[in-house]
N, C-alpha and C positions, 0 to 999 in steps of 0.2 A: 244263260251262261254267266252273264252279267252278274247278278244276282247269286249264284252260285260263289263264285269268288271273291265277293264283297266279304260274304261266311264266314269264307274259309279266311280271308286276311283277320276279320276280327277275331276268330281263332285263336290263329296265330299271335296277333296282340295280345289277346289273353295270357296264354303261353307264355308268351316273353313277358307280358305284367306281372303272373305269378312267380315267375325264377326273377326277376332282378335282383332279390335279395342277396342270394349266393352267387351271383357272377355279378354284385357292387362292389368293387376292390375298395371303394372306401368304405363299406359296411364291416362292423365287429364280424370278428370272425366266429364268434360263436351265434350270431345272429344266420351266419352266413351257413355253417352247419347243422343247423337247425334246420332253414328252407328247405335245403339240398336234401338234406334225409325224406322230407316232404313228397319232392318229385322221385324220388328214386325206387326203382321195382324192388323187391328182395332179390331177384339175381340180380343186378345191379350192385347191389350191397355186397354180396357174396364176390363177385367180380372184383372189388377193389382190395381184396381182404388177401389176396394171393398171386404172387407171378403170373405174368404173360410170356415171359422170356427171361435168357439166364438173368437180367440187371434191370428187367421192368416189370411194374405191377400197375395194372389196368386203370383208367379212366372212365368216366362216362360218358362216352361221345355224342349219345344223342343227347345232354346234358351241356356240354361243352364241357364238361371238367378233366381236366389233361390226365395223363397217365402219371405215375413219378420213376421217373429214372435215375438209376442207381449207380453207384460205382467205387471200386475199390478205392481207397485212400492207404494211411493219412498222410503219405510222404508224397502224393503225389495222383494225376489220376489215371487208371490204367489203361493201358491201350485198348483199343474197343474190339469186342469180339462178337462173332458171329451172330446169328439175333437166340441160335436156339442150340449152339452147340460150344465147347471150350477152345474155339478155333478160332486162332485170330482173325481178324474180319481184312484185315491188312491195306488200312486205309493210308494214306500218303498224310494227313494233316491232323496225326490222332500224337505228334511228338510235341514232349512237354520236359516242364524243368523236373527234375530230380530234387528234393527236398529232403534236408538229413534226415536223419531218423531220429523217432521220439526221445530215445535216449540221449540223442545229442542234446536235444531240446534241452531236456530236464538238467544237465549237464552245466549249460548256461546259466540257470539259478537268475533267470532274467524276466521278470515276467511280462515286460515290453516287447521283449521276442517272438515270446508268443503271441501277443497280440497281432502284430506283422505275420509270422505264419500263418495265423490262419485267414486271413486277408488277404495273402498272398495266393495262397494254394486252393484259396473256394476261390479264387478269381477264376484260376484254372478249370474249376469246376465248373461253373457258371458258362465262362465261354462253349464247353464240351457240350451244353445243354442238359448238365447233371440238375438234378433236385437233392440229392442224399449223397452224401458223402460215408463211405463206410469207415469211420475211424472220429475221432482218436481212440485209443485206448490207453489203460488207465489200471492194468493189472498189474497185481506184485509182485516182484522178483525177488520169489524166497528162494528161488533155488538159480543155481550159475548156471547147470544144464537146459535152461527152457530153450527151445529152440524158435520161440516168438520172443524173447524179454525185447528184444532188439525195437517194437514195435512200442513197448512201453516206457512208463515212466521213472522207473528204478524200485528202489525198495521201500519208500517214507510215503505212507498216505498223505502227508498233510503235503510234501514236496511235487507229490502227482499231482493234489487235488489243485494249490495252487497253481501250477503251468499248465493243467488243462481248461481252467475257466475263460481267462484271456485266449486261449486259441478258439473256444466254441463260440462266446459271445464275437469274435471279430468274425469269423464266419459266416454264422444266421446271419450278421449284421448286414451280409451282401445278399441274402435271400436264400443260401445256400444252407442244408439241414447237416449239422454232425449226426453222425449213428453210432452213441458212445458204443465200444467195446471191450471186452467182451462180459458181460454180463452173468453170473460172477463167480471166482475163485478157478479160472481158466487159468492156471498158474503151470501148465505144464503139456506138452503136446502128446505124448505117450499114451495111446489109450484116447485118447480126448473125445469120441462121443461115447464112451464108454464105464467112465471114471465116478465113482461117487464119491466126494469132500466129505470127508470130519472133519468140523471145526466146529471149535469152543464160540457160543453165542457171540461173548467179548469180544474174540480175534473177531469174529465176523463183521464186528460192529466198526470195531476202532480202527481195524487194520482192511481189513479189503475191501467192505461198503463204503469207507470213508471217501477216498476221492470220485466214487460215483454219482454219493450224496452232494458234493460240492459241487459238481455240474449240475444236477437237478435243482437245487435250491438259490443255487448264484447265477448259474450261466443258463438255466434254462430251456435245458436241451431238448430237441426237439424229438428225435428217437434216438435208440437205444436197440443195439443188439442183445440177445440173448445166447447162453454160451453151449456149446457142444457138452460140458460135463454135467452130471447131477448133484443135487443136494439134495439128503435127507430122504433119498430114493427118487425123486423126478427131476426130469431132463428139465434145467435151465432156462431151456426154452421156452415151457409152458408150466411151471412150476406157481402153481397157488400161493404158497405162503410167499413166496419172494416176490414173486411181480404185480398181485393182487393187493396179497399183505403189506409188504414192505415197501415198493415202489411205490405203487398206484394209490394207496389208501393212509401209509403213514408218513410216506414224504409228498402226498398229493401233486404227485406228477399225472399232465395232462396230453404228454407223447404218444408215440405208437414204440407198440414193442415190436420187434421187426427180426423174423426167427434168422439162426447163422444159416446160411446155405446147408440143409441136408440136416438139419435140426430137431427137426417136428418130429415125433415117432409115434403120434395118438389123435384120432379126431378129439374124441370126448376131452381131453388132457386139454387139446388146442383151442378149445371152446373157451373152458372154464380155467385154465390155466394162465391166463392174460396174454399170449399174443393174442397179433393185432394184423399183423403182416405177415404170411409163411412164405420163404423166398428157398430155392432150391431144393426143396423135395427127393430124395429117392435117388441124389448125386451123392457123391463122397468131398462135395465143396469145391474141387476144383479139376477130377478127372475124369470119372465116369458119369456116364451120359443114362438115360432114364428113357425105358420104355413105356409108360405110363405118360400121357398127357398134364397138362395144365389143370384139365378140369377132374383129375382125381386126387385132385390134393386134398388133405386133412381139412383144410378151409375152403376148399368147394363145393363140388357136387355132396358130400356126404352131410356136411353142414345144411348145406339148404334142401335136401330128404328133413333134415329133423327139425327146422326151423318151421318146414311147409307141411309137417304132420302133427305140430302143437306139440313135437316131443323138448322142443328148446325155443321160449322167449323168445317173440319178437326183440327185448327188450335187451337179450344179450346181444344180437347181433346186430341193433344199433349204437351199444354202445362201442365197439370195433369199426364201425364204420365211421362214426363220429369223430376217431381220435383219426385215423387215417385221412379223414374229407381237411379235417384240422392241418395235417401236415400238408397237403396238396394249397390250400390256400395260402399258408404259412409260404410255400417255396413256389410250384409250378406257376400260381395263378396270382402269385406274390408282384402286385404293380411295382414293386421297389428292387427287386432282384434284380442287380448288377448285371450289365451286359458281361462285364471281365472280359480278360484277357490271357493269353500262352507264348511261354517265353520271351517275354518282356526282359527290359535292361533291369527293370525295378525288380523283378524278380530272381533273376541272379543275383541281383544285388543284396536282399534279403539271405537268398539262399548262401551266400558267402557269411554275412557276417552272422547268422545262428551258427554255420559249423566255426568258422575262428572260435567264438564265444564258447562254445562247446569241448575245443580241444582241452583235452586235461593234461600239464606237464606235471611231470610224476618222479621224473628225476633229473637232476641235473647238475652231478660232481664238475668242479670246480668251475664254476659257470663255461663251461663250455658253448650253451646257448644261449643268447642268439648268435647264431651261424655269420661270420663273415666269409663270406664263398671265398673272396679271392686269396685267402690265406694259403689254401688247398692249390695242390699242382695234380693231384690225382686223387681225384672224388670217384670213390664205388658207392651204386648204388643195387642194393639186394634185396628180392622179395619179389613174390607175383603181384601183390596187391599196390606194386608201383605203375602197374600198366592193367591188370584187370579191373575189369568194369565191375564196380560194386552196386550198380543201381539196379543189375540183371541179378534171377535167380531170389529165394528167400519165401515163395508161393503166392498168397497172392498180394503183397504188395511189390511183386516186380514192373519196373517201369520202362517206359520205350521215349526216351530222349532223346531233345534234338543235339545236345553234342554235349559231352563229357570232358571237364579238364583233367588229367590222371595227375599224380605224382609226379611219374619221371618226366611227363610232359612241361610240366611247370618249372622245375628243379632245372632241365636241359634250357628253359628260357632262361636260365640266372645264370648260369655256368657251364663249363664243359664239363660231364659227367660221362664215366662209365657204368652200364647196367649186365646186370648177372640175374637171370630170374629163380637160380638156386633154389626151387622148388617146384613143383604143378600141382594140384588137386582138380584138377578131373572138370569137366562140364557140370556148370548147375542146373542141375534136372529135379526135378519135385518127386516128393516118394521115391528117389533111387540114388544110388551111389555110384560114382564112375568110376570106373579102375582105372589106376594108374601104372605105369609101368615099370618095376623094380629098378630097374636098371636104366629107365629112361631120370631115375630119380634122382639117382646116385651121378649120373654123368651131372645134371644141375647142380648137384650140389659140389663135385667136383670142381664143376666151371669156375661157380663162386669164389670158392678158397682157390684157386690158381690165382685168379685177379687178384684179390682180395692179399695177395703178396707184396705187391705194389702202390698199394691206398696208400693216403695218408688221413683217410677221413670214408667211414663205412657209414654208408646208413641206409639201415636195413627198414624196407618197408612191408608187412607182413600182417598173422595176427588170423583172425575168420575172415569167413565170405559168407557169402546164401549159399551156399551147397544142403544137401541134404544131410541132415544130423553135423548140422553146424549155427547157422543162424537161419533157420529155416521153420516153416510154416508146417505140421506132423509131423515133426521129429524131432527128439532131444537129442544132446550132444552124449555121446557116448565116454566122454573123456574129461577130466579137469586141462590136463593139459591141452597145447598148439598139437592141431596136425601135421601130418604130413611131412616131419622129420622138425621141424622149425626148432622148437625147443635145441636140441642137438647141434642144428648149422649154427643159431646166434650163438653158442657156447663157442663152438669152433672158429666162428670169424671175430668173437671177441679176444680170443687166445693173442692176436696178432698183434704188436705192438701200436698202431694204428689207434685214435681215439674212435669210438662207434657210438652210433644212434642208432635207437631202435624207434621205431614208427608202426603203433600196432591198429588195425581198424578192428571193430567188432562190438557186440551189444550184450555181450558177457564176460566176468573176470575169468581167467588162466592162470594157469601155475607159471611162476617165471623161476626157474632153477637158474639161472644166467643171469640174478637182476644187481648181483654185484659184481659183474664182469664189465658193465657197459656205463656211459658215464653218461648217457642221454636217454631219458623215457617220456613218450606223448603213445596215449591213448587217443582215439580219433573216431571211437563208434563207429556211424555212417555218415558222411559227407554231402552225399547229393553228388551235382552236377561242377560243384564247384570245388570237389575236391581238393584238387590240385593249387588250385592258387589258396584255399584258405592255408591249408599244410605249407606253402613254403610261405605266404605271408607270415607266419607262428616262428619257424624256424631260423628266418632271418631277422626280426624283429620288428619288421612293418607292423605289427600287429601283437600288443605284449598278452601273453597265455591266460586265460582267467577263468577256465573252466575246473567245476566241482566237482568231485564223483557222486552218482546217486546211488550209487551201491558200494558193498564194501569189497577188496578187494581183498581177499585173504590169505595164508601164507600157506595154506594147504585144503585141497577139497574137507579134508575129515575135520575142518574148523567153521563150519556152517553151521547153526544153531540144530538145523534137524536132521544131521547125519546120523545123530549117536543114538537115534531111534530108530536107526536100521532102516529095512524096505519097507514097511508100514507106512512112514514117512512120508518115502519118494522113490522111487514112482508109486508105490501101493502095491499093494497083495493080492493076486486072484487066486481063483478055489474058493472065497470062504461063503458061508454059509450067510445069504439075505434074503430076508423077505421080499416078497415084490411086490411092486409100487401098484395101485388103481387102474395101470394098464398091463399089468398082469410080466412087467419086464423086473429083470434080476439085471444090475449093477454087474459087471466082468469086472471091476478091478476096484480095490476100496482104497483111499488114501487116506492118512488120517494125521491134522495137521497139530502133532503131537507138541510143537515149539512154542502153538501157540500166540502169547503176543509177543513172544521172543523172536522178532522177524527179523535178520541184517543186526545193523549195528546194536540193536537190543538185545539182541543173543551174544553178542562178542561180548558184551559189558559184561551179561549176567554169566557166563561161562568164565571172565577172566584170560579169554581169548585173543592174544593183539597180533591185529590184523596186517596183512604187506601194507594197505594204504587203503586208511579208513574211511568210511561215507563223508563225502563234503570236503576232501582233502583237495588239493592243488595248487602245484607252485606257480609263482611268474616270475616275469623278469625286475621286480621291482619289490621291494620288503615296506612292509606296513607294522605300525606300533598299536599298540591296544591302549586307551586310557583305563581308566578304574571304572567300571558300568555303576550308575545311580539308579535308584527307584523311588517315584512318588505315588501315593494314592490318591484319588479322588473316589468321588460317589458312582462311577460308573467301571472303576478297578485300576487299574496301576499305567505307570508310564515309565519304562526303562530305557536311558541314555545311554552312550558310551561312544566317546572320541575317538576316533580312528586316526593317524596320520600316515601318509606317504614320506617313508624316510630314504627311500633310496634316489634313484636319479633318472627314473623312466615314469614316465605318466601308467598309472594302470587302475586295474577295475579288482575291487575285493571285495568277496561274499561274506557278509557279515550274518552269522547265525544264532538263532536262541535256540536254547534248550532249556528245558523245564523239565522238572523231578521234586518228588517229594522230598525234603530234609532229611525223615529217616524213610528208606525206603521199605516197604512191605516188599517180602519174599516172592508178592504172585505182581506187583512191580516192576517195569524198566526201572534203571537209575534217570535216564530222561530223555526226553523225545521232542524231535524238532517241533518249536510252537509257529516259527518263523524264519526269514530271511530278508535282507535287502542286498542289492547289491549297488557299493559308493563307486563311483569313477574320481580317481586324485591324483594330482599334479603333482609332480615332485615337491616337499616341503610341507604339500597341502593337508589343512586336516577338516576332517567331515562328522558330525553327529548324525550315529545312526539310530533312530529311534524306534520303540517299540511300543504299542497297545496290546496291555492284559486283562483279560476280564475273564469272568466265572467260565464263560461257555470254554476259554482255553483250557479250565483244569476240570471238565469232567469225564467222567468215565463210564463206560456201561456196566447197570448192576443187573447182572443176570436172575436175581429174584424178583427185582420188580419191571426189568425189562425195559428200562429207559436211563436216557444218561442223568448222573445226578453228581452231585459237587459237593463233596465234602470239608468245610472248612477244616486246614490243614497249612503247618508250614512247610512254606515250596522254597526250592532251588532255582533261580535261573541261573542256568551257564552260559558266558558268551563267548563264542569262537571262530576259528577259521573251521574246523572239521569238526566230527564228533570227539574225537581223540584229542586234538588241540582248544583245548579251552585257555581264553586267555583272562579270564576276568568270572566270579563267579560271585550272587549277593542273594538272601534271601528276605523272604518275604509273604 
């Protein structure tokens, strides 16, 4: 017996001699994925390549190597649900900070912010026992209808790409994986696993891969979702030319590609089409539930029939397992991954100053703001979104918090106020819309203007929510304008002799018919948990306004670059006649992105369009002088100065911008496109040089005949300004 067991322990040594490599956290990780392909069965491999449950994908335990767990982002991480159904699991310790949303982010033109975001909220991560964070995302807002923009970065690749680098690299840096998304030209929820994109090579290149490339080549991301729409006839998800070609082989990314929940629609596609990870299968992403097992998914069972009958490479399905054991080392089995932390001081404390930084003041007749309360003997205050919770609703980035500061909650800490909630819209419910009651609508709005007699100071807080076909996740807005009468009541309560603010939240522009009735305008995106005190820190002047727009805000729907190409456009056409793709499926609805690289403010120029308040506009409480911008060259390309000063009598933060354009501009041409930003912080008096680095790789362009970006010597334009519209200095070169 003796002798028996001696055996089996040397065995066992053995065993444990041959794996040290991949479970040595100080061994190279590709040395590490190497070994580990070594020990591992082909089901094994197959195992790690697809869901165990709605937010995990398997491990290999007689291996030790952990499972990786998933979870929604990026504002935050979601409450936990059930292991295998859309049911909250409804655990007592699963409440976290609310974090604004991307667009505030972008908004800030900060890219220190971003850095602390994402440090902050993979902390969150981290403590939850996440691996994979599902976000950032990084798509463009060509159109004001998306009913995700809210989740992105505005309308400027190069404005996404920079504030999404600093939030990935702070991240992974606690052990925690970003899973950029959505992967690519996910620019509308209509239709969205249904949708095939037209687009021009060029756009493709310059305008919607660009801030995805910036993660992969700067920030180094770790996965990447792939998106519910098609190009070029195959689903995103498992699409050859884009994630083989263009990802995997000519930006030599070394991630897992990790399908959107309900993505997949093809074994063979899923093979060779470069996912990595098939997550949610045979759901609709966030409501219906799946009769089918785990083990029929596209990367399961059917996979390992053809692996195990020589009909598909050993050699494919170690390359799939390889980038997946990569990320498992990279985050679960990561000796470095942060313990973190949930709802800490420090992260409210983030979460405050990204949304102040964020808020964009937009108007403000004869400096009415900043607010001195105690002027006021009868403050009204109007609007749902003074007291609804914005962190709820929007699909699946809704979050479950451990406490919310609202508006009027904050505002009532400073003063005595009266509230009128002068509107309802209904419960946010995913895929549906609440009815509201005609007449329970009309009494709100009544209430309002009764009070609204007596102000001597309105301020109206208002604007979207997450509702359905509002700022929400499968659906677009149905409307340029405000729901739900708003438009209408701010006219009416502005009629009053009373001065008014309007205070709008939301992650898309709106028609504002009423925007020369009111003497006060803040835009506010999404806030987080700290809503309330950033908004009245703004309004009272604790805190001076420094936020940009990253979209344009126009002066009417039909002044969007790709209106005037009808439905073709947006949402896209169905009925027409397409071939079907390799997996024998026909596209239900075709868009085709006729504008081109006329996206946002590129289309207002080239149309002659001027916009309500254009990309990168926003006022503060304090005025700034422009000096006369200089340019030097050296052997490695230019260097552009230009003096800023603080002339008024408030300390504040200005977003300093370039733009670059060619001297004479070709017809197929912007006249110029953001190269850069910084933004100065200056003391009253004080003046700042803000400086810039130009070089070849800033002016080139994609040449769709030979397929790569090239730089044509050319004299350029740079402009320097506060907004696109506002140029205050302009030299070439």
């Amino acid at each position: 017996m003796k002798k028996y067991f001696i055996l089996a322990s040397l065995a066992l040594i053995s065993t444990v001699a041959k794996a040290q490599t991949y479970l040595n956290p100080q061994a190279p990780i590709e040395e590490r994925v190497k070994d580990a392909l070594k020990h591992m069965t082909t089901e094994e491999k197959i195992k790690i390549l697809h869901a165990q449950s709605k937010f995990t994908s398997a491990g290999v335990p007689r291996l030790g190597i952990r499972q990786l767990n998933m979870d929604d982002g990026p504002h935050g991480v979601r409450e936990e649900l059930e292991w295998n159904t859309w049911r909250a699991a409804r655990w007592t310790n699963d409440f976290i900070v609310a974090f604004p949303s991307l667009t505030c982010l972008a908004a800030t033109w900060n890219r220190d912010l971003s850095d602390a975001y994402g440090n902050a909220v993979s902390e969150e991560f981290a403590f939850r026992g996440k691996d994979i964070m599902l976000g950032p995302g990084v798509n463009i807002q060509r159109t004001p209808m998306n009913g995700r923009a809210f989740e992105y970065m505005g309308e400027d690749p190069y404005l996404a790409g920079e504030m999404v680098v600093p939030y990935i690299k702070a991240a992974q840096r606690n052990g925690v994986a970003c899973c950029l998304k959505h992967f690519v030209l996910n620019d509308q929820e209509i239709d969205r696993f249904s949708t095939n994109v037209n687009v021009s090579e060029r756009a493709l290149h310059e305008i919607y891969l660009y801030p995805f490339r910036q993660a992969v080549e700067r920030a180094h991301v770790w996965t990447i979702m792939g998106s519910y729409n098609l190009w070029e006839g195959d689903h995103c998800c498992h699409n050859d030319k884009l994630l083989n070609g263009i990802l995997k082989k000519e930006w030599g990314w070394d991630g897992a590609l990790v399908s959107d929940w309900g993505g997949t629609t093809n074994t063979m596609q899923a093979i060779y089409g470069g996912l990595d990870i098939e997550m949610g299968t045979y759901t609709d992403g966030k409501l219906r539930e799946s009769e089918f097992g785990y083990d029929d998914y596209y990367l399961a069972k059917p996979f390992e029939k053809l692996v195990n009958e020589g009909k598909v490479p050993m050699s494919v399905l170690d390359e799939k397992a390889a980038r997946v054991l990569r990320t498992i080392f990279r985050t679960a089995m990561n000796p470095n991954k942060v313990i973190g932390n949930q709802c800490s001081e420090q992260h409210y404390k983030t979460c405050r100053e990204i949304a102040e930084e964020g808020i964009v003041l937009l108007r403000n007749e004869a400096s009415l703001l900043p607010l001195d309360l105690s002027k006021y003997k009868h403050i009204l205050v109007v609007g749902e979104n003074a007291t609804r919770s914005l962190t709820q609703g929007g699909g699946s980035s809704e979050l479950k918090t451990l406490h919310d500061i609202s508006p009027l909650e904050a505002l009532k800490s400073l003063a005595s106020v009266e509230f009128a909630q002068g509107y309802m819209s209904g419960r946010a419910m995913y895929d549906h819309v609440d009815k509201v009651d005609a007449a329970k609508q009309e009494a709100l709005k009544q209430e309002a203007l009764e009070k609204a007699k007596d102000a001597d100071l309105i301020i109206y807080i208002g604007g979207l929510n997450k509702n359905h076909k509002q700022d929400c996740e499968n659906g677009d807005r149905e409307s340029y304008n405000l729901s739900f009468g708003q438009n209408e009541l701010i006219s009416e309560l502005a009629a009053f002799d009373s001065p008014m603010i309007v205070v709008n939240f939301g992650g898309n522009p709106y028609n504002m018919p009423w925007i020369n009735q009111v003497q006060g305008l803040l835009h506010c995106w999404y806030l987080g948990s700290e809503a309330g005190s950033a908004l009245a820190n703004i309004l009272t002047g604790k805190v001076n306004p420094s936020g940009k727009l990253p979209v344009t805000f126009a002066q009417k729907y039909e002044d969007y670059p790709y209106v005037k190409y009808g439905k073709e456009a947006y949402p896209g056409i169905t009925g027409v006649e397409t071939p079907k793709n390799s997996a024998g499926e026909v596209a239900r609805r075709q868009v085709y992105y006729k504008e081109d690289l006329f996206v946002g403010y590129r289309g207002f120029e080239k149309d002659k369009k001027k916009p309500l308040f254009p990309f990168g506009f926003g006022l503060s409480y304090t005025t700034f002088k422009y000096g006369k911008p200089t340019i030097a060259k050296d052997n490695d390309g230019w260097t552009l100065t230009v003096d800023v000063t603080n002339t008024g009598e408030r300390e504040g933060k200005e977003t300093v911008q370039l733009y670059i354009g060619r001297a004479k501009v070709p017809a197929d041409r912007p006249v110029k496109e953001l190269k850069n930003f910084t933004k100065l912080s200056l003391k009253p008096g004080e003046t700042k040089t803000a400086s810039f680095r130009i070089t070849g790789k800033d002016l080139m362009t994609w040449d769709e005949h030979t397929h790569k970006w090239t730089y044509t010597p050319a004299k350029q334009m740079a402009y320097v300004g506060t907004s696109s519209s506002d140029i205050k200095g302009k030299i070439d070169f």
